[in-house]
GUVEX-709194 format. One record per residue (C-alpha): x, y, z. Coordinates in steps of 0.05 Angstrom, whole numbers. Layout:
BEGIN
ATOM       x       y       z
ATOM       X       Y       Z
...
//
This chain:
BEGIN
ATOM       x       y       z
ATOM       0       0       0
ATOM      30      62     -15
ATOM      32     125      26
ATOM     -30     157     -14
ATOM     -72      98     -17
ATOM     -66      91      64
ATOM     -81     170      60
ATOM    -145     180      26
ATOM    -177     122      60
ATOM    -165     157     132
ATOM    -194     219     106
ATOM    -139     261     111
ATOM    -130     325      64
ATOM    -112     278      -4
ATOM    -186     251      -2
ATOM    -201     325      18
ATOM    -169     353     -48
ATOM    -189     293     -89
ATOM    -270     308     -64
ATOM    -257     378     -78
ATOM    -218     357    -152
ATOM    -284     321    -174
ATOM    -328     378    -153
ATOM    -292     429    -199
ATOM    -299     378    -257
ATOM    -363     363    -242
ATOM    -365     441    -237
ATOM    -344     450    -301
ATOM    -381     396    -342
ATOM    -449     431    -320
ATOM    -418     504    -347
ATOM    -404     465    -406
ATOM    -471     422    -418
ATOM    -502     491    -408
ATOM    -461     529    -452
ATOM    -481     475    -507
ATOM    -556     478    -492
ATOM    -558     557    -503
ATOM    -514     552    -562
ATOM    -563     498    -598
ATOM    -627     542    -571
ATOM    -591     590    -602
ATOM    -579     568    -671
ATOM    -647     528    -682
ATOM    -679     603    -653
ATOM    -637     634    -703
ATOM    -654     584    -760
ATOM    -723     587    -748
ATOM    -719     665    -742
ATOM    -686     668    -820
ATOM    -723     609    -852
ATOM    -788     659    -818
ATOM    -757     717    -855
ATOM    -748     678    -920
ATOM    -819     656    -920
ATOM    -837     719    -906
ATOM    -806     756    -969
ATOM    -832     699   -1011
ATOM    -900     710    -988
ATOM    -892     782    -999
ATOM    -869     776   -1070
ATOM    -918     729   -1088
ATOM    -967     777   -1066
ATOM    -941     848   -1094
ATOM    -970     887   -1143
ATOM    -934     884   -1218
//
């Protein structure tokens, strides 16, 4: 058993930093699954937003006066 091992299963500050290690990460993935979330809300908004437009000038042009 080495010197770590023995360490983190006493709960002494290695399992301390190793707890506090896994929160960051797990910290981090949320800021991340977040950021990815927005950014596809985002784009299929957007998408819908311009296809909206598009229809919209065809529907105007089919519909003018010439």
């Amino acid at each position: 058993m080495s010197h770590e091992t023995s360490a983190a299963q006493h709960g002494t500050p290695a399992e301390k930093k190793d707890k506090k290690a896994r929160k960051a990460r797990k910290d981090e993935e949320g800021w991340f699954e977040r950021g990815v979330a927005l950014r596809a809300g985002f784009y299929i908004f957007g998408t819908h937003l311009f296809a909206g437009f598009i229809w919209l000038l065809f529907y105007l042009g089919e519909h003018a006066h010439k």
